[in-house]
C-alpha positions in Angstrom: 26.6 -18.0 -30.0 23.1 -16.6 -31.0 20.1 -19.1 -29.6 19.3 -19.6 -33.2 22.8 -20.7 -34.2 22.4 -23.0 -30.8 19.6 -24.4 -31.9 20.5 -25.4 -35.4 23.4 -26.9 -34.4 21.4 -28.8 -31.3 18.8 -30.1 -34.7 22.0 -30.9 -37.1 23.6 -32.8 -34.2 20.2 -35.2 -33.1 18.9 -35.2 -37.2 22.7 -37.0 -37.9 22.7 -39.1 -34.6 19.0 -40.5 -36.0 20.4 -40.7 -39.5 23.3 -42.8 -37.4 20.2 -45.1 -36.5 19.1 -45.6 -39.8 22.0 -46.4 -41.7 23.1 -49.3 -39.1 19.1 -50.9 -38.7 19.3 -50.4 -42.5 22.9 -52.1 -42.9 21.5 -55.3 -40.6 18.7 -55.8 -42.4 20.6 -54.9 -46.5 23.3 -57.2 -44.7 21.0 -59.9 -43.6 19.1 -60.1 -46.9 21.9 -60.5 -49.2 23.4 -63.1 -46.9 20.0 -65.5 -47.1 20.4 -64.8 -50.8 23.5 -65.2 -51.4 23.6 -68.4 -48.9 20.3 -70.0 -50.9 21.4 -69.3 -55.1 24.8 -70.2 -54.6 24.5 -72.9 -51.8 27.6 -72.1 -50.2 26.8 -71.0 -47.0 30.2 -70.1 -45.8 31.3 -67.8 -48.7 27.9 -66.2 -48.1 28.5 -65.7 -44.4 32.1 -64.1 -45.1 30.2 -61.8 -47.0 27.5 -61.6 -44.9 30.1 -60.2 -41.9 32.3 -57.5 -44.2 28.8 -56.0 -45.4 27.7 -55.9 -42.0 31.0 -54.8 -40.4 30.7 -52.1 -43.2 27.7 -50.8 -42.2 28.4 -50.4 -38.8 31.8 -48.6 -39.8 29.4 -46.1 -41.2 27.3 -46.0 -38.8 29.8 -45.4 -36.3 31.2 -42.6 -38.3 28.2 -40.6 -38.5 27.6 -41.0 -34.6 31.4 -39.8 -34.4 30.6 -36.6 -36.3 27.4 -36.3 -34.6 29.6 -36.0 -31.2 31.7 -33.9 -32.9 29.0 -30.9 -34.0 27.3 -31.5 -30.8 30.3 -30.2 -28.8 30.4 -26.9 -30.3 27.1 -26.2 -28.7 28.4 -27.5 -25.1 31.0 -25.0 -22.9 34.2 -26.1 -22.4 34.4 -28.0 -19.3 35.8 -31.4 -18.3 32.3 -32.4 -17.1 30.6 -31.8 -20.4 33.7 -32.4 -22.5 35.3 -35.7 -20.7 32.2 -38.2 -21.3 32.1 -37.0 -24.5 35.4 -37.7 -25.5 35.7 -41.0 -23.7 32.7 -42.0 -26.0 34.2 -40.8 -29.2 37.9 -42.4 -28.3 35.8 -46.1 -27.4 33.7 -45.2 -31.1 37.0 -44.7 -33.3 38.5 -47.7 -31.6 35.6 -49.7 -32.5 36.0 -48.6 -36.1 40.0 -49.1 -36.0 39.5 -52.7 -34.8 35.9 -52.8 -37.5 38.2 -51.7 -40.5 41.0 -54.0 -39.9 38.3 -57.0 -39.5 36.9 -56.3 -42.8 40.2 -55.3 -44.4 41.9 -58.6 -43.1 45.0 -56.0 -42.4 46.1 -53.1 -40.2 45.5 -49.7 -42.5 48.7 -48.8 -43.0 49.5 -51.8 -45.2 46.8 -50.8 -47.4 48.9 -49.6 -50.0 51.2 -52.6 -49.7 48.2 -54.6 -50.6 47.0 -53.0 -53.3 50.8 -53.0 -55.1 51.1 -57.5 -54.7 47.2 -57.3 -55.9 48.7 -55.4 -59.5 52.0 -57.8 -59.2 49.5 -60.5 -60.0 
């Protein structure tokens, strides 16, 4: 691979691992916002906070995903050895657990009863 092909990549990889960054401070603090908001208009402090933990579990779901696909372009840049590779991988396997278990949190079901979901929601 040509050094300047290297060192776009390298650049893509760290500008998407700092835009990673972004969107999570910036979900915590959207998140946190509309949670003291929601909490003082409507006085029900509990609805707010069940809110307040799906938009906040969402944002990190993003966030999460962009690091994921961060690690992803970044290892086109490394060579191919379990050294380089292996931490790497362990990292991404622990980040798409993390959003597994995130989604099913926020959904309040495992993904693949989405669909069965969404057909009793149109029963009713």
């Amino acid at each position: 691979m040509s050094s300047d092909i290297h060192s776009l990549v390298v650049i893509a990889a760290a500008a998407l691992q700092v835009f990673s960054i972004i969107v999570l401070v910036t979900a915590v603090f959207a998140a946190s916002g509309l949670f003291v908001t929601q909490g003082v208009k409507g006085h029900d402090w509990r609805d707010a906070f069940d809110h307040y933990r799906a938009n906040l579990g969402r944002g990190i779901l993003l966030g999460l995903e962009l690091l994921v696909v961060a690690d992803i372009i970044a290892t086109v840049v490394e060579p191919l050895s379990f050294e380089r590779v292996g931490p790497l991988a362990a990292i991404v396997l622990i980040r798409t657990f993390l959003s597994f278990a995130l989604e099913t949190e926020i959904q309040g079901r495992w993904p693949w009863r989405r669909a069965e979901a969404e057909t009793n929601r149109k029963r009713r």
